[in-house]
C-alpha positions as semicolon CSV with decimal commas, in nm:
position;residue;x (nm);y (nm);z (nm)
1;X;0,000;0,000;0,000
2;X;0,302;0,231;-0,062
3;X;0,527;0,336;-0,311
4;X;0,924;0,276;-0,402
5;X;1,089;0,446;-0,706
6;X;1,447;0,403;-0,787
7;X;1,665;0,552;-1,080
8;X;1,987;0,435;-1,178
9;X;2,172;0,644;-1,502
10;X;2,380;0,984;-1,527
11;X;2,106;1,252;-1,427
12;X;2,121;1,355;-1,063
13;X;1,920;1,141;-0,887
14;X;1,733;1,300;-0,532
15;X;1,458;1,546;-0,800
16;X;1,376;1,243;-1,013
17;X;1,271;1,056;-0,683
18;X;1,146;1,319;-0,539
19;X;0,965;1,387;-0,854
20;X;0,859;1,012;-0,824
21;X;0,711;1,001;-0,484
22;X;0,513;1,293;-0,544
23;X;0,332;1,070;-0,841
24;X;0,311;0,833;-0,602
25;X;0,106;1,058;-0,329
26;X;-0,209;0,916;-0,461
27;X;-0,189;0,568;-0,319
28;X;-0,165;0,677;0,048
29;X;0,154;0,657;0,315
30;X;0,230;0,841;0,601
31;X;0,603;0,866;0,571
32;X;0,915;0,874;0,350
33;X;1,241;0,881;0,270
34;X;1,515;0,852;-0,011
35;X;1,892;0,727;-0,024
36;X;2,133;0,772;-0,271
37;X;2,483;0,637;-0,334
38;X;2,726;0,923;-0,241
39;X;3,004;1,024;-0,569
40;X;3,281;0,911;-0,276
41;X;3,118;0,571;-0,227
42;X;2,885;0,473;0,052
43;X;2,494;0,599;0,107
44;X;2,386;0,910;0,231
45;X;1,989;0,857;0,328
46;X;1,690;1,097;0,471
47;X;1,379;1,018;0,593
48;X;1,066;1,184;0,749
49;X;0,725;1,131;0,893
50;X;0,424;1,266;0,719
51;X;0,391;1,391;0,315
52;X;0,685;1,389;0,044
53;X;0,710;1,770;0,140
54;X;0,816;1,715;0,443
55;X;1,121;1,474;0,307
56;X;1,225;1,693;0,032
57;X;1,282;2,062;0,313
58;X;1,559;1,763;0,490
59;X;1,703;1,707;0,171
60;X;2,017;1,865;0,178
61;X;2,107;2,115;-0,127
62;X;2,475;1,920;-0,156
63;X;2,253;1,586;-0,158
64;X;2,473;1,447;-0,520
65;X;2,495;1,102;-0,699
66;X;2,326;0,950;-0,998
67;X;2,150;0,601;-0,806
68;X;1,891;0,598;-0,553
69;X;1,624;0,434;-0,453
70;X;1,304;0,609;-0,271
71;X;0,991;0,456;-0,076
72;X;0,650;0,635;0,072
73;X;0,499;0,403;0,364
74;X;0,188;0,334;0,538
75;X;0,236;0,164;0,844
76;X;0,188;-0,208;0,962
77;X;0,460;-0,261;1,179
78;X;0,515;0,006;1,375
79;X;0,429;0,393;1,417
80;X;0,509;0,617;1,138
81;X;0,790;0,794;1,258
82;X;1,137;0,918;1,104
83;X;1,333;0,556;1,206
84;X;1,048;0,352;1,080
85;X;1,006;0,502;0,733
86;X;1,168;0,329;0,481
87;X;1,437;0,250;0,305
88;X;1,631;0,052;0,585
89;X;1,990;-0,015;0,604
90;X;2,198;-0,240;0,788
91;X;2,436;-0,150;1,086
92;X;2,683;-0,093;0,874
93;X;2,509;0,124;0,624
94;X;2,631;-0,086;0,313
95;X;2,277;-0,247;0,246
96;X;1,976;-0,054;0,202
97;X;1,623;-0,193;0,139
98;X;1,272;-0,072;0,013
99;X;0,991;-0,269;0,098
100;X;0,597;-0,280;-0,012
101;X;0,394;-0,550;0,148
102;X;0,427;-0,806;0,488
103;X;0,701;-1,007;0,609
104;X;0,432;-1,297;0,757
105;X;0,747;-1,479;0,947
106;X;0,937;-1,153;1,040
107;X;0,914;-1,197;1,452
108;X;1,094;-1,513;1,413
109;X;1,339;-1,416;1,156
110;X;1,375;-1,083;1,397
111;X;1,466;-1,320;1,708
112;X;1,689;-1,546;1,515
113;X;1,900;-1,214;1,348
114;X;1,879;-1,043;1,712
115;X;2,030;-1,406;1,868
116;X;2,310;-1,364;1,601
117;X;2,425;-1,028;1,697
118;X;2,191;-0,777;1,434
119;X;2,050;-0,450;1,615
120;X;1,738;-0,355;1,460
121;X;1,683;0,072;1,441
122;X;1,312;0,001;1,363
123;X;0,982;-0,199;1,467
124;X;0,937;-0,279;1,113
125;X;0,893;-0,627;0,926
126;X;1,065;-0,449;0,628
127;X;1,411;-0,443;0,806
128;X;1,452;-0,785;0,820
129;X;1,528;-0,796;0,492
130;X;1,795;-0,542;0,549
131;X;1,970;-0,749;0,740
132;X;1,936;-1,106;0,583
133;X;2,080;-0,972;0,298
134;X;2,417;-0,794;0,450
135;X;2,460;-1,120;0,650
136;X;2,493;-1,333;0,311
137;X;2,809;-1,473;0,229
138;X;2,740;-1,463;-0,141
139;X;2,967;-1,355;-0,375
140;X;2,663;-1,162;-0,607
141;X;2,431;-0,906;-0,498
142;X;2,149;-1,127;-0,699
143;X;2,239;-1,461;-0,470
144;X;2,267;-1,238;-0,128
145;X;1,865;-1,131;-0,247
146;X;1,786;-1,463;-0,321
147;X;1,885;-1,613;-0,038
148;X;1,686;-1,343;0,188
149;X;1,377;-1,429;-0,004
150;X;1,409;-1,783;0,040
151;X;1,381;-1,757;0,389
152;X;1,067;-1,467;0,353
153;X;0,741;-1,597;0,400
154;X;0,455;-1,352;0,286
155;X;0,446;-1,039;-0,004
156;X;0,698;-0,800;-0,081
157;X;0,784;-0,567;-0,387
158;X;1,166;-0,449;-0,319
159;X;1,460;-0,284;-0,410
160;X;1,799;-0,310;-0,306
161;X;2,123;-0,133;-0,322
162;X;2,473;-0,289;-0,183
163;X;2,766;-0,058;-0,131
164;X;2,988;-0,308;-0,257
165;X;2,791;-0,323;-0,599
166;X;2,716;0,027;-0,676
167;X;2,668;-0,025;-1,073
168;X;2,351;-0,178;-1,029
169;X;2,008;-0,186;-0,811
170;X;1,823;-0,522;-0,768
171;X;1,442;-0,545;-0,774
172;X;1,195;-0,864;-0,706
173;X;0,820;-0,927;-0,666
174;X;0,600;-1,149;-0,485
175;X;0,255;-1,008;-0,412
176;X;0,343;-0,651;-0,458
177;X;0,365;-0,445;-0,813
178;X;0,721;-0,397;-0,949
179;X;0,774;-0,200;-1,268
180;X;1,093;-0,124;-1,466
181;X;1,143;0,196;-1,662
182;X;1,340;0,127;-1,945
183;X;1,520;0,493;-2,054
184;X;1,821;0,589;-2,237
185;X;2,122;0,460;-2,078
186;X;1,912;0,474;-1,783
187;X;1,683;0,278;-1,591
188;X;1,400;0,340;-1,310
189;X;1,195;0,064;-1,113
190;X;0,869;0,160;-0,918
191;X;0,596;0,027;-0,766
192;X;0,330;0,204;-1,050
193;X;0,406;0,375;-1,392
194;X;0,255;0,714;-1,275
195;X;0,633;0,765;-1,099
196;X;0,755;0,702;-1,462
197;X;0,564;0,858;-1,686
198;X;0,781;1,162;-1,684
199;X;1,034;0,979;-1,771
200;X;0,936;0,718;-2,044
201;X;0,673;0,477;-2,151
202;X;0,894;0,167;-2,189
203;X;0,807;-0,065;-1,948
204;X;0,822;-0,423;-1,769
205;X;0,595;-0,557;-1,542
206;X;0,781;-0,789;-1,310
207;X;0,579;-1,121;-1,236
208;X;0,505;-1,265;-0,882
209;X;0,840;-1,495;-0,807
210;X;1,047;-1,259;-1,043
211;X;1,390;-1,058;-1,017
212;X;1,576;-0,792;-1,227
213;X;1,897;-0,618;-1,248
214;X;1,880;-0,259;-1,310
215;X;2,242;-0,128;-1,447
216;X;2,268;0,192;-1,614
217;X;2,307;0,054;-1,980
218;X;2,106;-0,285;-1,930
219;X;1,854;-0,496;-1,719
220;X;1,805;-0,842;-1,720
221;X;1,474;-1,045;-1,556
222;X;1,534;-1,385;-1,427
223;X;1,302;-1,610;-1,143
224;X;1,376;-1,610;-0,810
225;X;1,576;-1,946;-0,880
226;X;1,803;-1,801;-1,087
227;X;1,656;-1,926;-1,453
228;X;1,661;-1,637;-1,692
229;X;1,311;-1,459;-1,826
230;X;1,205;-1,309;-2,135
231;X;1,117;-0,962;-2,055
232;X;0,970;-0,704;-2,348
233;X;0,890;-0,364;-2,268
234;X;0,537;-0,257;-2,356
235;X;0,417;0,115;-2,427
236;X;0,221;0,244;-2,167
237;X;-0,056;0,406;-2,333
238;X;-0,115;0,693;-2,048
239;X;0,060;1,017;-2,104
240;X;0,210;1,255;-1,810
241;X;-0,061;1,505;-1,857
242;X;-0,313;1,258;-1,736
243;X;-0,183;1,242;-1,405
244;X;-0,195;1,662;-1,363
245;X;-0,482;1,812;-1,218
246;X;-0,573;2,011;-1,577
247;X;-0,687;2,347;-1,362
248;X;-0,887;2,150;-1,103
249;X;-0,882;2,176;-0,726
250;X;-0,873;1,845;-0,661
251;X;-0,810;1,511;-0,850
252;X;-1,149;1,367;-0,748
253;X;-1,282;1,663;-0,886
254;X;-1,095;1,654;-1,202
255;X;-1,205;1,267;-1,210
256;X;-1,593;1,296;-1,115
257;X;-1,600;1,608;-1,442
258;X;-1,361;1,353;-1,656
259;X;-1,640;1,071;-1,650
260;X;-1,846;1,168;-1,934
261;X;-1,499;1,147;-2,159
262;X;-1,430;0,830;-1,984
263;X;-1,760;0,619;-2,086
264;X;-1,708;0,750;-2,399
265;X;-1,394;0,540;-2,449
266;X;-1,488;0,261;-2,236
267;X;-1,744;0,248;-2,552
268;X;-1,553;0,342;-2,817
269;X;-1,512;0,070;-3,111
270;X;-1,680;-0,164;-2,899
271;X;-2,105;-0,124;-3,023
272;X;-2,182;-0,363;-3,302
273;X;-2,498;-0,217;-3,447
274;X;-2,534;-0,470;-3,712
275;X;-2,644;-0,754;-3,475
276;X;-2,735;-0,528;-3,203
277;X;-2,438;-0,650;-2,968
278;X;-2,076;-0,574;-2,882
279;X;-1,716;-0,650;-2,965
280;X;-1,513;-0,775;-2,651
281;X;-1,220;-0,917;-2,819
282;X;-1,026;-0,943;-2,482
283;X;-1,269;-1,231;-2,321
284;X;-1,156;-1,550;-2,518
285;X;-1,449;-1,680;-2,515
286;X;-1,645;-1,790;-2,796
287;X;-2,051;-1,868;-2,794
288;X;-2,042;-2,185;-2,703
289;X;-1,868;-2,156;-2,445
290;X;-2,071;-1,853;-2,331
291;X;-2,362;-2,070;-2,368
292;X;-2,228;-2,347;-2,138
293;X;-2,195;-2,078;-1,859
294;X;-2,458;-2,187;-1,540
295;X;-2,417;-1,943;-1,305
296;X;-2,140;-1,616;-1,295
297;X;-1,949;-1,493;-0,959
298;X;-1,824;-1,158;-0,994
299;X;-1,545;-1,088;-0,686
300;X;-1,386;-0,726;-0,588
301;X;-1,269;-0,513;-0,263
302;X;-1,475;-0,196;-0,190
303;X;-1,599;0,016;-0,464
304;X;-1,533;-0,298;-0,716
305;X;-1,730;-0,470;-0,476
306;X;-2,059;-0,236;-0,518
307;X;-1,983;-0,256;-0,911
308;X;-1,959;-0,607;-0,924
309;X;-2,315;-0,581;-0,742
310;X;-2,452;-0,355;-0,983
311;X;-2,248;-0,616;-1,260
312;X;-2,455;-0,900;-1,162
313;X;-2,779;-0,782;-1,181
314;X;-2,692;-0,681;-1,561
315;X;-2,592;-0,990;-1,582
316;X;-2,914;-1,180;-1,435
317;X;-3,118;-0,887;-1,640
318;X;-2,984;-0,930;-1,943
319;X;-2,819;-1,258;-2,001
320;X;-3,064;-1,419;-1,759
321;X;-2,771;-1,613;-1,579
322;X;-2,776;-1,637;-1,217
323;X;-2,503;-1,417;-1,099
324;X;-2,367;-1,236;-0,780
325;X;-2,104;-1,070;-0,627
326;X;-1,841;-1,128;-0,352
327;X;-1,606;-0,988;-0,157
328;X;-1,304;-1,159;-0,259
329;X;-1,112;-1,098;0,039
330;X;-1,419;-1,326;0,238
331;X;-1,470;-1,568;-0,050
332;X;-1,074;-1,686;-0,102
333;X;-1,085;-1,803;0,296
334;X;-1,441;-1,982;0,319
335;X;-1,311;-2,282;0,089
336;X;-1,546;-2,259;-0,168
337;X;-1,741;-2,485;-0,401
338;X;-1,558;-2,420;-0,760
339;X;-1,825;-2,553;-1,044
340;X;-1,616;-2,596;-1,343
341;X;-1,981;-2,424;-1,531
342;X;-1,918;-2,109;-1,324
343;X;-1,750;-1,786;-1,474
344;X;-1,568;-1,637;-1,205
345;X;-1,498;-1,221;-1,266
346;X;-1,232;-1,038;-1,071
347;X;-1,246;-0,709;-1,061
348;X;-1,042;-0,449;-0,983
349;X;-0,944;-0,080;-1,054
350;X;-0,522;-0,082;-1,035
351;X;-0,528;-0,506;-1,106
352;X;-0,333;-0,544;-0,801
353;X;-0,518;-0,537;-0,520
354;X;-0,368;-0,821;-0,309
355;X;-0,735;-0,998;-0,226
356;X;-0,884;-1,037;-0,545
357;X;-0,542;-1,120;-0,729
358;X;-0,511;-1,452;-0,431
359;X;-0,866;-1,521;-0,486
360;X;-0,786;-1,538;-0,902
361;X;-0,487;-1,765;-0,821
362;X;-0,733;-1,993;-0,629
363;X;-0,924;-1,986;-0,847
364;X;-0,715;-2,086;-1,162
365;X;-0,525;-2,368;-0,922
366;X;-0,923;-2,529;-0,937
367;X;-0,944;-2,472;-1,269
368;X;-1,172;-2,235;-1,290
369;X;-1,214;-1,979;-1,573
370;X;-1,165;-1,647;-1,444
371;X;-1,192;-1,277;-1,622
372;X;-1,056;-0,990;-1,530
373;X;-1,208;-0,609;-1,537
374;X;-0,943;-0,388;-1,477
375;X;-0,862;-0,046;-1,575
376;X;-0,443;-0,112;-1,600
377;X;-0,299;-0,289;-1,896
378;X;-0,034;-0,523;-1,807
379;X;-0,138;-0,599;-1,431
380;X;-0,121;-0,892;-1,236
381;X;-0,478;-0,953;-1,265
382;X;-0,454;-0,856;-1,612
383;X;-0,177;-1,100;-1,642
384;X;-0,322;-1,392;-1,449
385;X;-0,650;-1,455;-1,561
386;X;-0,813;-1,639;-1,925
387;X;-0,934;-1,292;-2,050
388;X;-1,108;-1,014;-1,973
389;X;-1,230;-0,627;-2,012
390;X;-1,033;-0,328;-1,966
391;X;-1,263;-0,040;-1,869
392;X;-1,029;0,253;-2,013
393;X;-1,103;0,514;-1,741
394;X;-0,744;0,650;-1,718
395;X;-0,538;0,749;-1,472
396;X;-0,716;0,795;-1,164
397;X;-0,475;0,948;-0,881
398;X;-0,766;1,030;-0,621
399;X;-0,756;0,730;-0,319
400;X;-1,161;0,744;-0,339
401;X;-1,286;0,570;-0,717
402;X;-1,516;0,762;-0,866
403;X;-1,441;0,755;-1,307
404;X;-1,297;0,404;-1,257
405;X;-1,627;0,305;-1,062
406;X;-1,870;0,432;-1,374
407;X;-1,658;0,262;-1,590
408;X;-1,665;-0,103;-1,473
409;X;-2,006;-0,049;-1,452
410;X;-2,045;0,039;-1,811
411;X;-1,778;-0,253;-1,891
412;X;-2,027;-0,518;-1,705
413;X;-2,367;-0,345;-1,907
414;X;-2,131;-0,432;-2,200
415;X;-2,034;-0,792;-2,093
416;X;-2,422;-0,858;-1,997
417;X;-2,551;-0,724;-2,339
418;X;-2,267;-0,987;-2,500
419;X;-2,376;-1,271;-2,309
420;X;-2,723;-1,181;-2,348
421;X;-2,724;-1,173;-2,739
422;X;-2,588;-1,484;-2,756
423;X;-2,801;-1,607;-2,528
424;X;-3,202;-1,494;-2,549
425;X;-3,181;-1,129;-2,557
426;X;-3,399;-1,038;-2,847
427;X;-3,245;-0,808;-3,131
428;X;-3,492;-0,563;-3,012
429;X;-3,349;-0,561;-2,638
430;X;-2,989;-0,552;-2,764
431;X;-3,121;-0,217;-2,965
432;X;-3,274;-0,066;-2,684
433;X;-2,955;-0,113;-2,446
434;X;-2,719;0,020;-2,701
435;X;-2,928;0,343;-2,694
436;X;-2,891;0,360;-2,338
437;X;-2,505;0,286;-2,365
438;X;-2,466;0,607;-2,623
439;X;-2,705;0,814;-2,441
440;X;-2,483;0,788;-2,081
441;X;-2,213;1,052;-2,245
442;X;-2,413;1,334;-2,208
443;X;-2,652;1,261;-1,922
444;X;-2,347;1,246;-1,695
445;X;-2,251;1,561;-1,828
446;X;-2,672;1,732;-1,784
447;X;-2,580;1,576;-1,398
448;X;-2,236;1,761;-1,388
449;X;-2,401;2,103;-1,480
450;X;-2,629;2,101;-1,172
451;X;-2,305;2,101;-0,911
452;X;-2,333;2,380;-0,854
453;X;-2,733;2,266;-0,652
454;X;-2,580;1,999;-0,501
455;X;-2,307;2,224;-0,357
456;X;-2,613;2,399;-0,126
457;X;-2,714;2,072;-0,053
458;X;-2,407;1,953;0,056
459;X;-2,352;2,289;0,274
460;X;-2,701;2,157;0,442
461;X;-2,619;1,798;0,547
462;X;-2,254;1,888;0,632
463;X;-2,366;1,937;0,994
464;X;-2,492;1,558;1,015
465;X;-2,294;1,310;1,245
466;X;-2,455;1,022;1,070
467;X;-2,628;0,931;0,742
468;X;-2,843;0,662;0,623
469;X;-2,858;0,595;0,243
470;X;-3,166;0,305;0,094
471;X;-3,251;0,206;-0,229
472;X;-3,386;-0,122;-0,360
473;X;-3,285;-0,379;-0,570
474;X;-3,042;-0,181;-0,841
475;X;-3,068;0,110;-0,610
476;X;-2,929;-0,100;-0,329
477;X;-2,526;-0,110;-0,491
478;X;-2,599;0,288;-0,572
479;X;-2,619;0,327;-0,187
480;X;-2,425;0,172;-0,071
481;X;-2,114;0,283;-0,276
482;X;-2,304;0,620;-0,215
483;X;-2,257;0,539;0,164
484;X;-1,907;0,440;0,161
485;X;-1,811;0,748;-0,016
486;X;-1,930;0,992;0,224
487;X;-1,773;0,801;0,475
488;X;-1,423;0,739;0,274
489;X;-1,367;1,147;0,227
490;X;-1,563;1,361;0,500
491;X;-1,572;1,129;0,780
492;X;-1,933;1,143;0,854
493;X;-2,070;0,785;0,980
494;X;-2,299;0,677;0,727
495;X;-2,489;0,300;0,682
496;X;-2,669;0,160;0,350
497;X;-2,948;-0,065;0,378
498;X;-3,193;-0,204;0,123
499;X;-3,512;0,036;0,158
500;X;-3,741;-0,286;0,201
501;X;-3,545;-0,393;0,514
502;X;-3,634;-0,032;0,720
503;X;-3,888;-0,192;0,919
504;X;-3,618;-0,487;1,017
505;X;-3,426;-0,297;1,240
506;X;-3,311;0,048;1,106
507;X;-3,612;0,272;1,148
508;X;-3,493;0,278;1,469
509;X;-3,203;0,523;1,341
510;X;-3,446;0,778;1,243
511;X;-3,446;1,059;1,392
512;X;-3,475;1,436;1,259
513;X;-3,098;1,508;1,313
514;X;-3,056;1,154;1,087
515;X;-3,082;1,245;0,733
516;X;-3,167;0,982;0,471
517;X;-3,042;0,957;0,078
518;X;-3,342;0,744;-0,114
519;X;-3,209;0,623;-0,425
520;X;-3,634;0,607;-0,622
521;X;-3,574;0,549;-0,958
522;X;-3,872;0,549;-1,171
523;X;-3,909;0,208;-1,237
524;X;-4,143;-0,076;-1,117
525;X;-4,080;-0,021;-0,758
526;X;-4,155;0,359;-0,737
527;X;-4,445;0,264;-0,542
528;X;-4,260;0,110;-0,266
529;X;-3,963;0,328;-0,243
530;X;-4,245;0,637;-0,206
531;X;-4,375;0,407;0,101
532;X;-4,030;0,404;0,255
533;X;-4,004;0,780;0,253
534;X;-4,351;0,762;0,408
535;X;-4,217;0,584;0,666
536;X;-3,910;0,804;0,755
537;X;-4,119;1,120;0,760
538;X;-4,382;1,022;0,981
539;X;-4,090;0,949;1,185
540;X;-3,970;1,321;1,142
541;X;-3,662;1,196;0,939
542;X;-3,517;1,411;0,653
543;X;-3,512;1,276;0,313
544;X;-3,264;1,389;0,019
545;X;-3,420;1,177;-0,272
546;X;-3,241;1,109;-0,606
547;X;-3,478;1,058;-0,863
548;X;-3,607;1,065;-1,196
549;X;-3,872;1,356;-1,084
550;X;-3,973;1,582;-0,811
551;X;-4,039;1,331;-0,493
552;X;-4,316;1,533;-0,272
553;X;-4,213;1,328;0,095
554;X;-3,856;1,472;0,027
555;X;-3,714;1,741;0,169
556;X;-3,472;1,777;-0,161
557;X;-3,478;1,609;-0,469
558;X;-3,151;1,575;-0,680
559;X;-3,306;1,474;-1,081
560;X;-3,123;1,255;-1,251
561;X;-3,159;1,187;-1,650
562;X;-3,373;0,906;-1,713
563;X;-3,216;0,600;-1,904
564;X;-3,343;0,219;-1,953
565;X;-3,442;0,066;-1,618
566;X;-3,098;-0,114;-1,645
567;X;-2,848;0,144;-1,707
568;X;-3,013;0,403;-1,441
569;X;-2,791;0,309;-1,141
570;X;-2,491;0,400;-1,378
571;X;-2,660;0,797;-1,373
572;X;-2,792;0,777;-0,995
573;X;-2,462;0,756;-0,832
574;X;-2,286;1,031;-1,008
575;X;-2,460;1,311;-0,817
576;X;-2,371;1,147;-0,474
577;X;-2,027;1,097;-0,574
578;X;-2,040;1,523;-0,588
579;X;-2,285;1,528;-0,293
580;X;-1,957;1,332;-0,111
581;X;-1,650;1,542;-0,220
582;X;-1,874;1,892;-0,158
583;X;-1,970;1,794;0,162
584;X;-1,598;1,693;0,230
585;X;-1,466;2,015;0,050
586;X;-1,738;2,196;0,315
587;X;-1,559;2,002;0,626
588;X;-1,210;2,081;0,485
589;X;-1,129;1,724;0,474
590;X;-0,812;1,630;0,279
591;X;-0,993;1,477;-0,041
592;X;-0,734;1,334;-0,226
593;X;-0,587;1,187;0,069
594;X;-0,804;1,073;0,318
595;X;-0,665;0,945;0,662
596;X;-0,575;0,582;0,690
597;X;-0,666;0,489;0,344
598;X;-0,457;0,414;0,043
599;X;-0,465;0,365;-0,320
600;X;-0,392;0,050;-0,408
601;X;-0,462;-0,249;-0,130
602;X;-0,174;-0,487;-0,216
603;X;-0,158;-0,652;0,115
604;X;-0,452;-0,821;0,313
């Protein structure tokens, strides 16, 4: 859940990690720090607690030398604090280490180092590392790393610099992203291309149980057993503009006004109007095997979660294949029933989040047939599973997902209408979708022009300690993601619940200083969301409805663009995703950033 950049050429090194951590902000830390090798020989190293900012006033303006390697943390052994920010070195300051993900054995690889004489300077897991590989006898830098991670039970994306080998920095995954940067007579590694970008677009994505050697002129990929890999670098499509703000306040901001360009590629090339279907190329898999398919299981973490929700009931609509989601993080440790007719889905917004990537490995170990939705080309769950969709949001640098959110969405309306037209969905049906599909461009952008109504709103239901959000059946997901992002960014306690289950337990919440967010589209159940309102304003609660018109038991009514009953939870959650970040902005929360979160889960 952190970041590591490294550079290794003739440029002066400490701005281009500098440079790099700051593109790394996004995926949350709480410290950092940066060591370089000194022009006289040995390292000179500087860390600090709290943002990259912080780091770079320490950084000395004599701070010379053309390798380094860089790391932002957020903590899991120990405080954040100055000594346990990373990179580590040993005693003897000839190793030094950066570390993303667990050390599962470190306590007893701690004792055993201790009983041998080491003195540890931090309480991290990440240290032991540090001093496994100064303790090696081995006459390479590659063997003394190998023969730390052969003892190293858990995850870890690292990279290491040795005193004694100062031509060259040595990188390794298991669990954790590791990317190369392949420049001109110089080389970078990170832990995500946005520290890259800058840079170049040459890259190599580092599979789990892999190593490289990063010299100057050259790098060469091999397995953790010392066998050689094949490694070609691949174009990253993103540019370094995408990862600037572009004149917004905020990223989030910049992403939630970015969404109507982003469903427009998510589309693009991809409608087949002849037989009322769509082109996805990426699944490899042909009718009838589409056919064969009993039942699908769509798994994600948070937000991918809620769209995996929404994903399955397009999928049951549509296709008319049973079909549900699940956290993956619960559904890899229950032992589950794998039926060889089941398509399994992982989704997931960076492809690495550590959960759903073990719960694809499971998976494929049972021979299952698992796709991916993911918005990075070249991830590990890109990498790892029989096909999938990319979903072609962009960049998206805010923690919170809001683009990336709409869409996987969109990518699963496109998956269901696939399925469904080679299934039963008539010609007619496939027509009417398609509409929909080219009609959600501008209706997110009719939503977008009202911000500056949902603004006041927000300004009114800032004051709230707790919110309640309902909806029904495709409104249910649209809360609920609705509820977890007014919780993610302004810190306000909020709780989702399907509207039919009020009487079950929650009307007890309601209360006048409890408001409620009713998610009523205009659809078959309008009748019985209206009664739920009913039943929260006899009880003096205060009701912010979004709907497809005015809603007369609601205090305020946010109108939303009306679309096919399918597509509508695609429009209904873009005005809460502003409701969220205004009500946040009102708080003076730190939006980008919120506390204890990060980007990119790549440990459990």
């Amino acid at each position: 859940m952190c970041g590591i950049v490294g550079y290794i050429g003739k440029r002066d090194v400490a701005p281009l990690l500098l440079e790099g951590l700051q593109r790394l902000e996004y995926r949350g830390y709480d410290s950092a720090g940066i060591v370089i090798a000194g022009k006289s020989g040995g390292f000179k190293a500087v860390k600090a607690k709290g943002r990259v900012r912080e780091l770079e006033a320490r950084v000395p303006k004599r701070f010379a030398g053309t390798t380094g390697i860089a790391h932002t943390r957020w903590a899991t052994h120990g405080a954040p604090s100055d000594v346990n920010a990373h990179p580590h070195l040993d005693t003897e300051g000839k190793v030094a280490v950066v570390h993303n993900g667990i050390v599962d054995n470190a306590s007893e690889l701690r004792a055993k180092l201790e009983a041998d004489g080491a003195v540890f300077a931090s309480e991290t897991d990440s240290e032991v590392i540090t001093h496994l590989i100064a303790r090696s006898q081995a006459a390479s830098l590659e063997e003394k790393v190998r023969e730390a991670l052969r003892v190293i039970e858990g995850t870890y994306g690292i990279a290491v610099m040795h005193a004694d080998f100062p031509d060259r920095i040595v990188a390794a995954r298991n669990g954790s992203p590791v990317v190369l940067g392949i420049g001109e007579k110089e080389m970078f590694v990170a832990s995500d291309v946005a520290a890259l970008i800058s840079h170049t677009r040459q890259v190599v994505t580092l599979d789990d149980g892999e190593m490289a050697t990063l010299k100057a002129d050259d790098f060469r990929t091999y397995t953790t057993s010392g066998t050689r890999t094949t490694a070609t670098p691949e174009t990253v499509e993103w540019e370094a503009a995408s990862y600037d703000m572009g004149g917004h306040d905020t990223y989030m901001h910049k992403e939630i006004c970015e969404q109507p360009d982003a469903v427009d590629r998510v589309l693009r090339g991809r409608i087949d109007d002849k037989f009322s279907t769509v082109h996805l190329g990426g699944l490899n898999l042909d009718a009838r095997e589409a056919r064969g398919i009993r039942r699908v299981k769509i798994l994600g973490c948070g937000t991918s979660y809620h769209a995996g929700m929404i994903g399955a009931s397009l999928v049951e609509g549509l296709a008319r294949i049973p079909a549900d989601s699940e956290p993956a993080s619960e559904f890899r440790y229950r032992n589950p029933v794998v039926d060889p007719d089941t398509l399994y889905i992982a989704v997931s917004q960076s492809g690495e989040t550590y959960d759903v990537l073990a719960a694809v490995q499971e998976l494929k170990r049972k021979g299952a047939r698992v796709l991916g939705v993911v918005n990075v080309v070249g991830s590990a769950i890109a990498r790892e599973t029989d096909g999938g969709v990319y979903v072609h949001a962009g960049p998206e640098v805010c923690v919170v997902s809001t683009k990336c959110f709409t869409n996987t969405v969109v990518a699963f309306a496109l998956l269901a209408l696939h399925l469904g037209r080679i299934r039963d969905l008539s010609v007619a049906d496939g027509k009417r979708i398609i509409e929909g599909l080219r009609a959600l461009p501008e209706q997110i952008q009719e939503i977008l022009a009202q911000e500056e109504d949902i603004k006041k709103l927000a300004a009114e239901y800032a004051e709230a300690k707790s919110m309640m959000f309902i909806g029904r059946v495709r409104g249910y997901p649209v809360a609920l993601e609705a509820s977890l992002k007014l919780k993610e960014i302004s810190y306000i306690h909020a709780e989702a619940y399907p509207a039919s289950e009020l009487k079950h337990g929650p009307l007890a919440l309601i209360e006048p200083a409890m408001p409620t967010v009713a998610i009523v589209p205009d659809d078959s159940l309008l009748e019985k969301n209206r009664a739920a309102m009913e039943e929260i304003k006899a009880r003096s609660g205060r009701i912010l409805a979004v709907a497809h018109r005015e809603q007369e038991k609601a205090d305020h009514t946010i109108l939303v663009p009306k679309n096919e009953d399918e597509l509508d939870p695609i429009l209904m959650g873009i005005p809460l995703q502003l409701l969220a970040y205004h009500t946040a902005l009102a708080l003076g929360r730190d939006i980008d950033k919120p506390r204890n979160l990060a980007k990119s889960v790549t440990v459990e």
